[in-house]
N, C-alpha and C positions, 0 to 999 in steps of 0.2 A: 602459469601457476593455477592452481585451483581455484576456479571460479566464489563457491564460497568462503572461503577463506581470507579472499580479498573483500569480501563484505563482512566477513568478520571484524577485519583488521580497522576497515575504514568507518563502521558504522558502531563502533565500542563504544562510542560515548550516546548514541541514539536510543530515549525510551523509546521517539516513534518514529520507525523508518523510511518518512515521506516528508515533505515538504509542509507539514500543518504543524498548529500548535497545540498542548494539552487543553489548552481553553477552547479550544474549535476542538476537539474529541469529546470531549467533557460534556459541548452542549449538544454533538450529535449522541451520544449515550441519554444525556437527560430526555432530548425531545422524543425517543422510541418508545419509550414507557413498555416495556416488555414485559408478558404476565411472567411470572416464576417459573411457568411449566411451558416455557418458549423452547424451543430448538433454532438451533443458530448456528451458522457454517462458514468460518472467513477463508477464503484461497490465497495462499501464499502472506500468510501472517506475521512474518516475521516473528520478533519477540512476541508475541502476542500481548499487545497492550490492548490494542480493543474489547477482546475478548475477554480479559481478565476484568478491564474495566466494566464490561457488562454483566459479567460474573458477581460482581463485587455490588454490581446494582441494584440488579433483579432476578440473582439465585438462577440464574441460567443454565440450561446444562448444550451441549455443544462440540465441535472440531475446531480445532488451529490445522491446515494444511501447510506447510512450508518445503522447499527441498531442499533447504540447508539443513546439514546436522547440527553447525552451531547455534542457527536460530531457535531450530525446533528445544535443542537440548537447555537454551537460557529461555525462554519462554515456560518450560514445562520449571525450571526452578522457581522462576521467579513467583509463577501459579502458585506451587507449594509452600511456597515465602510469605505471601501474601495472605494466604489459607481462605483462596476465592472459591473453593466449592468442589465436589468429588467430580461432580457434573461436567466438568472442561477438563478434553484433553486435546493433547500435541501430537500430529502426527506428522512423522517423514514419507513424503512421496511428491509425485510432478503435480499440482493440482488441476492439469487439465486430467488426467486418472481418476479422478473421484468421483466417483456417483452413488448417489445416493440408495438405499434400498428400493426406495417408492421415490418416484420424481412428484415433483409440487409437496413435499415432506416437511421443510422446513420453512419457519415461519419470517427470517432473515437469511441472506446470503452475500457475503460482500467477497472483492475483492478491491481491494484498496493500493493502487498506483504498482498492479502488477498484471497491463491488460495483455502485455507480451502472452503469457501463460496460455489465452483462446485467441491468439492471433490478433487481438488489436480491441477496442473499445467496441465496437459494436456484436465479435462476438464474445467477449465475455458480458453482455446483455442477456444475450441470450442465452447462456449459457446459465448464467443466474437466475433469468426466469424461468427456465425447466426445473432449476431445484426448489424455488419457494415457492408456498401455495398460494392461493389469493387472497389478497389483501397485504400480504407478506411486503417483506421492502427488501430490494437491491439497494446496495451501497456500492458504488466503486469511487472511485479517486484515480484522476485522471489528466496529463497535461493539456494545455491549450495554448494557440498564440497569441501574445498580448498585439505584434504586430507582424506584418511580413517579414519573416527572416533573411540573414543575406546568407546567400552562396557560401560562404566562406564558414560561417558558423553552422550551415548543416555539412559542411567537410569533416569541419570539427570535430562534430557529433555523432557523424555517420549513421544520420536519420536522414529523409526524404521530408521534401514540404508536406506532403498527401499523407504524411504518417500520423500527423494531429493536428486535429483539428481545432476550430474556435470553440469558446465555450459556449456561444448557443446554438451550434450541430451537434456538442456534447452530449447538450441537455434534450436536443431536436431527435437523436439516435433514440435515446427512451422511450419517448412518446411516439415514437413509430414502430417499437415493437408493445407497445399495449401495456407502458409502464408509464403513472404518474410520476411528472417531478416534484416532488413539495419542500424540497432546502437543497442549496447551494452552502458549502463552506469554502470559501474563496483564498485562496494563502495569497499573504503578505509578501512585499518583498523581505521584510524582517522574518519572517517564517524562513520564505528561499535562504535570509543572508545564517540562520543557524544554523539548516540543512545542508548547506554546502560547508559552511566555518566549522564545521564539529567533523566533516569527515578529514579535512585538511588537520586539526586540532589531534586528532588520534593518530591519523601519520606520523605527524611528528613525535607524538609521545612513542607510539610503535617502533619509529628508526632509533630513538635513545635506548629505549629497553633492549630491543634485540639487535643490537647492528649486525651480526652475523648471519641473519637467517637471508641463505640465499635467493628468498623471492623479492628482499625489499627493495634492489634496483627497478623491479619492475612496478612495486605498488606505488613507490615517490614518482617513480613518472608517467604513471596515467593519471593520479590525482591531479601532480603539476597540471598535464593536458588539463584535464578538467577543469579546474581553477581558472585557468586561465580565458579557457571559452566560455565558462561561465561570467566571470567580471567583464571581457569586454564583449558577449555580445547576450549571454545566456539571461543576466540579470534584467535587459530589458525588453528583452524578445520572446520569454518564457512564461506561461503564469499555471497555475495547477488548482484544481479545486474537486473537491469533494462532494458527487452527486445522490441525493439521497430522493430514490423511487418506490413506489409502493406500485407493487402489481395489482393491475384494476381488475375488481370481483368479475366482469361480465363485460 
């Protein structure tokens, strides 16, 4: 089935499509203190909740990149909904495609728990520091292990040990390409247990509403997978958190 669609279906009840909570967004937006006339660039945005919410803070003007059409197309309503500002828009493409007019342009760049997109955590680094300028801040969002995983749970998952790392080579990857770290947002296992219970929550609502649509054999039984390596091995082998950099002047 179509890759987006199934994030459509499973993520319908998601303001934010990661593992945090709106009070951990909330105070990564307060503590940025962004002037009005900031330019800001988030890859693979999802709904764009950040971005609306920084909209909504400090009159920002900016991109949402996602390559979903449903994301892009409920992000850009919800903007209008919201009536956060002329300044943000939603775009459809790959965000490893984007570049900027002038590199070092923007004064923010994130991409937040979508390092898949430059090949893994260290180069969506740098791939964020060619577009902000200095002083600027990289944000990504990124898993880590809370402890060694077994065998059997990266089958599961059909990740590699070597594919994530701890949280402090997370933070150790920054500061070797020439980016301060100044905040850690850490998620909760209550954070992970809503993030996983809302996309199970909307399966279920999704197989009542539509029982005939012939992808939903396949979408109840990846979730099930899911669910499952999640509760017995995901919920204590996993942890995720949100790293907040500022590119050093010199």
């Amino acid at each position: 089935m179509d890759t987006w669609k199934f994030y459509d279906i499973t993520h319908s009840e998601h303001v934010i499509c990661n593992p945090t909570s709106e009070e951990k967004l909330d105070r990564l937006v307060a503590l940025l203190r962004l002037s009005s006339d900031a330019q800001v660039v988030d890859i693979a945005c999802g709904k764009g909740e950040f971005l609306i919410r920084l909209a909504e803070s400090y009159g920002v003007r900016g991109v949402g990149i996602d390559i979903s059409p449903f994301f892009v197309a409920e992000a850009t309503q919800r903007l209008k909904a919201r009536s956060a500002g002329a300044g943000m828009r939603f775009t459809q493409m790959n965000g490893a495609d984007f570049s900027p007019e002038e590199p070092h342009s923007f004064d923010l760049g994130s991409c937040i728990g979508a390092s898949w997109v430059f090949g893994g955590h260290e180069g969506t680094l740098e791939a964020l520091k060619r577009i902000v300028k200095p002083g600027g801040f990289v944000i990504v969002g990124e898993p880590h292990w809370l402890q060694e995983p077994s065998r059997e749970y990266l089958e599961a998952i059909g990740v590699a040990r070597a594919d994530i790392g701890s949280h402090f080579s997370n933070a150790q990857a920054g500061e070797r390409l020439g980016l301060d770290l100044i905040h850690t947002f850490v998620s909760s296992t209550d954070d992970w247990d809503r993030y996983e219970g809302l996309q199970w929550y909307a399966t279920s609502a999704y197989s009542r509403a539509h029982p005939d649509d012939p992808d939903l054999p396949e979408v109840v039984e990846r979730v099930e997978k899911e669910k499952m390596a999640y509760l017995r091995w995901g919920r204590s082998a996993l942890g995720w958190a949100i790293y907040m950099f500022r590119v050093r002047t010199q």
